[in-house]
py3Dmol code that shows the C-alpha trace and the ligand (Angstrom):
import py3Dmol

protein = """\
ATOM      1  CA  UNK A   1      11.240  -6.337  12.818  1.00  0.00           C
ATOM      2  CA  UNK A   2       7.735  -7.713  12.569  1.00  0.00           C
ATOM      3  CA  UNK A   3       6.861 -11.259  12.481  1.00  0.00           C
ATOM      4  CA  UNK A   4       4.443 -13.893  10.391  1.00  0.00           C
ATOM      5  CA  UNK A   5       1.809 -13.709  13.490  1.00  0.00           C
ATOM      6  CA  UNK A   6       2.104  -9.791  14.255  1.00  0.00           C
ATOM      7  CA  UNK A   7       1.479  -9.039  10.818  1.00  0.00           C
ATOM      8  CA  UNK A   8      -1.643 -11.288   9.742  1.00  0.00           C
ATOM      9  CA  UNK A   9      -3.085 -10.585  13.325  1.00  0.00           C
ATOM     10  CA  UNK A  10      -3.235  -7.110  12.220  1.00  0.00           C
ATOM     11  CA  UNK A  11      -4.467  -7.377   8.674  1.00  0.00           C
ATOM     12  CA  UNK A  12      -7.180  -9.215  10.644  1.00  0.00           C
ATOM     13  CA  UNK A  13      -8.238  -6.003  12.138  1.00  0.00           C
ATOM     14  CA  UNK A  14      -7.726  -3.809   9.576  1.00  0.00           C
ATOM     15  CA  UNK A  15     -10.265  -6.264   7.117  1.00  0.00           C
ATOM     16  CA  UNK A  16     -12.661  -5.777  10.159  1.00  0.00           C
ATOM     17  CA  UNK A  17     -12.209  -2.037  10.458  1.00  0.00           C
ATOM     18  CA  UNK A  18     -12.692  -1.720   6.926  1.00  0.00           C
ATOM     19  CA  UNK A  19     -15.672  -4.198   6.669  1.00  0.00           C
ATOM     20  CA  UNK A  20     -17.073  -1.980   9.046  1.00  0.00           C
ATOM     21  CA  UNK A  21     -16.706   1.383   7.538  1.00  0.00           C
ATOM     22  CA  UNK A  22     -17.652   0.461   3.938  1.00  0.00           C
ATOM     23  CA  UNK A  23     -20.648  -1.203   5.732  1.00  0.00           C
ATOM     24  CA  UNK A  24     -21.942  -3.631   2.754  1.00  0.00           C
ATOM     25  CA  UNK A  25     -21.057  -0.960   0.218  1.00  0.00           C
ATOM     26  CA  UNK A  26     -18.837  -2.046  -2.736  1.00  0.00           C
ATOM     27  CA  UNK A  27     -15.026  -1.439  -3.001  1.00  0.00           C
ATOM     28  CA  UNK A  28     -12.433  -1.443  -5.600  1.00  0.00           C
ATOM     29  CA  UNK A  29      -9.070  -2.462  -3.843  1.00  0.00           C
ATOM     30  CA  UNK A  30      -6.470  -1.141  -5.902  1.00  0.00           C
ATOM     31  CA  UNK A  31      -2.900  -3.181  -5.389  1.00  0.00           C
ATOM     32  CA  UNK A  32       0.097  -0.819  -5.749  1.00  0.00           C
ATOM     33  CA  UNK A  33       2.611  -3.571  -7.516  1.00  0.00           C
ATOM     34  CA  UNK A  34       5.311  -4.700  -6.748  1.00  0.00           C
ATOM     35  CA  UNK A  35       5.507  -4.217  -3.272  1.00  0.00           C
ATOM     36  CA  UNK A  36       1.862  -4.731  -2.002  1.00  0.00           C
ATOM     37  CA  UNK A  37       1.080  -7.723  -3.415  1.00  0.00           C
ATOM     38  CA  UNK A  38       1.047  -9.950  -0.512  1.00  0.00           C
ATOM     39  CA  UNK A  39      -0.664  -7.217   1.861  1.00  0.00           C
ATOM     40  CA  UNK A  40      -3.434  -6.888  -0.756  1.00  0.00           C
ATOM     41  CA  UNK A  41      -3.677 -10.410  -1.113  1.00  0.00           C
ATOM     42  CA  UNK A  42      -3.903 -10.869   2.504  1.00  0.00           C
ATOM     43  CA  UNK A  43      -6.339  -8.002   2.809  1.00  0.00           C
ATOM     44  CA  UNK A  44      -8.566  -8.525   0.731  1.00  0.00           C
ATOM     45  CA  UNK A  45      -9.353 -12.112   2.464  1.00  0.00           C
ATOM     46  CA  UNK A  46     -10.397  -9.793   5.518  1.00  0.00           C
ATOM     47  CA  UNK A  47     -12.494  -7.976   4.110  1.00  0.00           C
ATOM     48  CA  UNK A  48     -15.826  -9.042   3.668  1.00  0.00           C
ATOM     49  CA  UNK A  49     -17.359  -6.666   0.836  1.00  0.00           C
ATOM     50  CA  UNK A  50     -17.953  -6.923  -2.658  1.00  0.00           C
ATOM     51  CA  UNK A  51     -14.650  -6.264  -4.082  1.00  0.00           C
ATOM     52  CA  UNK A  52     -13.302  -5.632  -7.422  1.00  0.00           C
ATOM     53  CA  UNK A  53      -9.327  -6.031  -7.469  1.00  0.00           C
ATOM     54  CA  UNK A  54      -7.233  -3.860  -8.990  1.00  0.00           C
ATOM     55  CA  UNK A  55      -3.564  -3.635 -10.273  1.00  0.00           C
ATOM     56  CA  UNK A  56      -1.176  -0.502 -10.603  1.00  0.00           C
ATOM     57  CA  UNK A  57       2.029  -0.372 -11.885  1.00  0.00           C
ATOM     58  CA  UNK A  58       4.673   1.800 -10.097  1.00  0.00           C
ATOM     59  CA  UNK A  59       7.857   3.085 -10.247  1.00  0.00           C
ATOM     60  CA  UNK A  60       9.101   5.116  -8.146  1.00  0.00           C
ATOM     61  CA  UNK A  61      13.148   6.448  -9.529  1.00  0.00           C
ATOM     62  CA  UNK A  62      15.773   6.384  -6.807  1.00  0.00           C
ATOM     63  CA  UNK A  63      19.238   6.137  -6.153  1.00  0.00           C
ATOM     64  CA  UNK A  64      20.048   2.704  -4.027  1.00  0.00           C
ATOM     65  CA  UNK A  65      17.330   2.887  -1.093  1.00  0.00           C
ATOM     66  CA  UNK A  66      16.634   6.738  -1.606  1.00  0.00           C
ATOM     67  CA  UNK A  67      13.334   7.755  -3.527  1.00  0.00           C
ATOM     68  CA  UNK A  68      13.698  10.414  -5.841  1.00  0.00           C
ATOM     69  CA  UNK A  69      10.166  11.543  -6.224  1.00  0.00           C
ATOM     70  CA  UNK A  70       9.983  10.951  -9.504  1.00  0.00           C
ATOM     71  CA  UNK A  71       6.848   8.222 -10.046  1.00  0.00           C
ATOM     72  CA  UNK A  72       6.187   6.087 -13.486  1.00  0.00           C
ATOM     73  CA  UNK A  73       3.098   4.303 -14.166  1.00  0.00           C
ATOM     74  CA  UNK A  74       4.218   1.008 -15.580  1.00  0.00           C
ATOM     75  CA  UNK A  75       1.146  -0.607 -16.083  1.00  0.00           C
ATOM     76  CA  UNK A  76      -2.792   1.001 -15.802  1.00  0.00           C
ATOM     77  CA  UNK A  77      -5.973  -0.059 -14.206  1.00  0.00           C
ATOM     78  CA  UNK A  78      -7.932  -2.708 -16.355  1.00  0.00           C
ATOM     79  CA  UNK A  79     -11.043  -0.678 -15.928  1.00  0.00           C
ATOM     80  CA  UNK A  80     -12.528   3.298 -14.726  1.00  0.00           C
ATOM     81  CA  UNK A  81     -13.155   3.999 -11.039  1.00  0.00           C
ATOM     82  CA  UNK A  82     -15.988   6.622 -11.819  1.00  0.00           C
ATOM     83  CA  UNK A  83     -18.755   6.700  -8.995  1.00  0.00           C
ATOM     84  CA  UNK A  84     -16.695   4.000  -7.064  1.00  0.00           C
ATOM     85  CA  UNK A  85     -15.483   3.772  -3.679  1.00  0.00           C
ATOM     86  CA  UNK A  86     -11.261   2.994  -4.151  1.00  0.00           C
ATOM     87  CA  UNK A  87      -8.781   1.957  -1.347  1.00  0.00           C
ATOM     88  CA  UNK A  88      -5.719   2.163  -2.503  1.00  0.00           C
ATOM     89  CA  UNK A  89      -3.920  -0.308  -1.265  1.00  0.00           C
ATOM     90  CA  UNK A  90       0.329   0.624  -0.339  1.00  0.00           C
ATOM     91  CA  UNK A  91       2.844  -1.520   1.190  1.00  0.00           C
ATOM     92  CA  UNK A  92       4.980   1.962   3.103  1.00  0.00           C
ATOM     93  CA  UNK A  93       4.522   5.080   2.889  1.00  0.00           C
ATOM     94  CA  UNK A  94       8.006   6.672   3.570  1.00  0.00           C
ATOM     95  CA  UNK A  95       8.392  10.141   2.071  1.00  0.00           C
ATOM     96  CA  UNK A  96       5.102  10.160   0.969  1.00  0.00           C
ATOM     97  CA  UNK A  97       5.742  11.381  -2.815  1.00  0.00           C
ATOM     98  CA  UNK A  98       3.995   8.300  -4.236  1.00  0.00           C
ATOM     99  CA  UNK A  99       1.561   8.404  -2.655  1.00  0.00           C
ATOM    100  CA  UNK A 100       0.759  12.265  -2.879  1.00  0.00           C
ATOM    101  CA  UNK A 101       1.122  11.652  -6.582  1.00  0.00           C
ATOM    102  CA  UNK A 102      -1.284   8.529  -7.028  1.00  0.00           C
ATOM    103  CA  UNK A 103      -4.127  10.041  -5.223  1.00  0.00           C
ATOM    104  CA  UNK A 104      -3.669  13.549  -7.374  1.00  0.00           C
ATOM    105  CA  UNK A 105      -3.704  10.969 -10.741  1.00  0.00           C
ATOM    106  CA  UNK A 106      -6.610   9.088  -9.288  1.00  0.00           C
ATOM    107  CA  UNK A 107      -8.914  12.158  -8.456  1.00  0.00           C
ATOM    108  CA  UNK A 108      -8.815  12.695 -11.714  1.00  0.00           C
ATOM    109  CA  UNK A 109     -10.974   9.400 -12.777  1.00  0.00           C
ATOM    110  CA  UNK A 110     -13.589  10.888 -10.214  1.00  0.00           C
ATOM    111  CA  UNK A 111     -13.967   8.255  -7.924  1.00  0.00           C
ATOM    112  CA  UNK A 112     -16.835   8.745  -5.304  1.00  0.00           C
ATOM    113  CA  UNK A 113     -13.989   8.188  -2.640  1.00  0.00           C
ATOM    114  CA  UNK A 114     -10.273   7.794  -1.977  1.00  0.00           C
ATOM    115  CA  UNK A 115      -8.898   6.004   0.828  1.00  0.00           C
ATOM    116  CA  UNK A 116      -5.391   4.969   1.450  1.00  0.00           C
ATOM    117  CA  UNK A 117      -4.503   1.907   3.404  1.00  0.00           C
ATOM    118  CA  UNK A 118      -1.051   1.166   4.024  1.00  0.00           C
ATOM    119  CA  UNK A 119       0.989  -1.711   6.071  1.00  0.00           C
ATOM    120  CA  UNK A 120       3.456   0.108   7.061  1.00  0.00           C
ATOM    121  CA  UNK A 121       4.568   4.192   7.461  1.00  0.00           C
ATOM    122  CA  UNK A 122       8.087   5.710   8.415  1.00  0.00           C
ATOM    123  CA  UNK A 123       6.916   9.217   9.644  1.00  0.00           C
ATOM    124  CA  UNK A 124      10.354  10.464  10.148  1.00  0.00           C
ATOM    125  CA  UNK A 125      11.282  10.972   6.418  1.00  0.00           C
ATOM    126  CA  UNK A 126       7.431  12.177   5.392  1.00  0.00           C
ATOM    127  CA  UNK A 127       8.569  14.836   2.750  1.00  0.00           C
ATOM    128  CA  UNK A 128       4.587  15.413   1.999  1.00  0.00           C
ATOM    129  CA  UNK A 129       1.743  15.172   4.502  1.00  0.00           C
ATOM    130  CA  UNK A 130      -0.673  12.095   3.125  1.00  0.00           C
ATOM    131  CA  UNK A 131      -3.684  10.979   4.824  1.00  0.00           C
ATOM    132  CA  UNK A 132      -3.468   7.435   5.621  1.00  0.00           C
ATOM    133  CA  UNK A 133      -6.751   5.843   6.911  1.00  0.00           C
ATOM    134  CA  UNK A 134      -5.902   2.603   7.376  1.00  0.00           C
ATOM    135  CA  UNK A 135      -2.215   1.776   8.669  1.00  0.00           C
ATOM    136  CA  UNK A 136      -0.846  -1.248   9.506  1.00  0.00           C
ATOM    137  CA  UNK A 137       2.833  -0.412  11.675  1.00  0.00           C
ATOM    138  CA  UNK A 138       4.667   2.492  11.976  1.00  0.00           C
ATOM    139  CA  UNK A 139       8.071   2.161  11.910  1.00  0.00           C
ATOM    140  CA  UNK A 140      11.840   3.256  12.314  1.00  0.00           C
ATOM    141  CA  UNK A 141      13.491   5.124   9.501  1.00  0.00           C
ATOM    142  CA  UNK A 142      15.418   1.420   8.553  1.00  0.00           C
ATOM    143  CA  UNK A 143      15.322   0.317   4.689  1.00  0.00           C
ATOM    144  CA  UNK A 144      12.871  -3.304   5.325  1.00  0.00           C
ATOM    145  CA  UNK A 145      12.107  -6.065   3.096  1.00  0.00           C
ATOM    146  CA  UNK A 146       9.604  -9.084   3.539  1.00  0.00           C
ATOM    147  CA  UNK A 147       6.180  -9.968   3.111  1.00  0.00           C
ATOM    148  CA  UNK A 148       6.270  -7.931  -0.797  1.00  0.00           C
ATOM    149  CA  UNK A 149       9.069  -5.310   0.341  1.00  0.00           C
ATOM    150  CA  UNK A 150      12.220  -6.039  -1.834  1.00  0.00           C
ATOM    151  CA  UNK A 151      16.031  -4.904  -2.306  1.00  0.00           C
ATOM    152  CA  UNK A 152      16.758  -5.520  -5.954  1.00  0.00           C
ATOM    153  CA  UNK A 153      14.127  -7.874  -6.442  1.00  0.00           C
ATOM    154  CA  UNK A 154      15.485  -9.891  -3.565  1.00  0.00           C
ATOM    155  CA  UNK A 155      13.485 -10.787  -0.285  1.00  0.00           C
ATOM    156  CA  UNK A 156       9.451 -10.327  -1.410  1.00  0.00           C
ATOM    157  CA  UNK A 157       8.849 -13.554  -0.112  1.00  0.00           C
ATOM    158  CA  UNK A 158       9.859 -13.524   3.112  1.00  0.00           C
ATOM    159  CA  UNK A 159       6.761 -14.024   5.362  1.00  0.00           C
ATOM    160  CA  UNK A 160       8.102 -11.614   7.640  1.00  0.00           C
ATOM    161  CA  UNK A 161       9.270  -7.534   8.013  1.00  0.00           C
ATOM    162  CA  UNK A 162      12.842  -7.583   8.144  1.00  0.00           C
ATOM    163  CA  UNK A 163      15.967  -5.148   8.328  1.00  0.00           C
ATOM    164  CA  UNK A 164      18.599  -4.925   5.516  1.00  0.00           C
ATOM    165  CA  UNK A 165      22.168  -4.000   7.372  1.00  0.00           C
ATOM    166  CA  UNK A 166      24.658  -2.620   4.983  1.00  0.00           C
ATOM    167  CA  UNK A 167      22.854  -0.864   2.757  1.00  0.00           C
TER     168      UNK A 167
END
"""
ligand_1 = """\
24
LIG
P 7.664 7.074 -0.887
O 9.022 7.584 -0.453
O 7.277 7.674 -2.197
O 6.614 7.256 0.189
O 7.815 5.506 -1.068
C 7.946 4.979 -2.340
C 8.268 3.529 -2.390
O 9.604 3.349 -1.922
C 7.439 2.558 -1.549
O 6.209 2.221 -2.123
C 8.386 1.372 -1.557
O 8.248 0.649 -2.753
C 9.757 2.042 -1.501
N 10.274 2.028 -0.125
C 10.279 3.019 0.781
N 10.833 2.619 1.943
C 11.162 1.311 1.752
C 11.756 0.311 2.589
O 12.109 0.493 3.757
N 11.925 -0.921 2.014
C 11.571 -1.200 0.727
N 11.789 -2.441 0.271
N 11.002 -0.284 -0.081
C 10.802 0.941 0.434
"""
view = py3Dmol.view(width=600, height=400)
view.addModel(protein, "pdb")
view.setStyle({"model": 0}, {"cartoon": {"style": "trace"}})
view.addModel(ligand_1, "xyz")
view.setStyle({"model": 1}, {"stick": {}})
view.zoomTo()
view.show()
């Protein structure tokens, strides 16, 4: 669906779009595992900030391919996010329950900001309205692996966005 080049041409931009907004302030870049750890990865090498990285643990119950809203933190962040500026850092947004829930759990810490930035979005199954600042694609309502998306653990390290048939 989207290829190697398509892909780190726009991470390319979105590290310069967010370079620009932050403009030389610090940034925590929180990494949403599994699935975003090759975006954030990626991302974070076009950024040019001072960045703390993050890691959060998710996840998110479902039947096969279906989400079921339901969201467990498997493993915390290693330190607060008081008076800091966060981007939390997604690999889809698809119904948007995760999301939704992570940024009600983070306002909590009282960051000085919350931004979401997410590769990809599938608008037609958005079960919640989430702001997302920074997107990468939007896409098709088709289940996709590659480039940190998986199907049973299968496919995270394809460099590309593929389609799984068959599902
Ligand atoms: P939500 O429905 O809560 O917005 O998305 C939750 C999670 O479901 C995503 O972070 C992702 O891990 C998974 N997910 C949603 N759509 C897809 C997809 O097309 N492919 C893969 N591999 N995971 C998906």
């Amino acid at each position: 669906m989207i290829s190697a080049a398509k892909i780190s041409e726009r991470v390319r931009q979105l590290g310069e779009e967010i370079t620009r907004d932050y403009a030389g302030r610090p940034l925590v870049l929180v990494c949403v595992l599994k699935g975003s750890f090759i975006f954030a990865s990626d991302l974070a090498r076009a950024i040019d900030l001072p960045l703390r990285i993050d890691f959060l643990g998710v996840r998110s119950y479902g039947v096969g391919t279906d989400t079921s809203g339901v969201v467990q933190i498997t493993q915390d962040l290693s330190s607060p996010i008081a008076n800091e500026d966060v981007l939390i850092v997604e690999d889809i947004v698809d119904t948007g329950l995760t999301i939704a829930h992570l940024i009600d759990l983070f306002r909590t810490r009282q960051p000085s900001s919350v931004k979401i930035c997410s590769l990809l979005h599938k608008p037609a199954r958005a079960r919640v309205e989430v702001p997302i600042d920074y997107l990468g694609f939007r896409i098709e309502d088709k289940f996709v692996v590659g480039y940190g998306l998986d199907i049973a653990e299968k496919y995270r390290n394809l460099p590309f966005i593929g389609v799984v048939e068959n599902t």
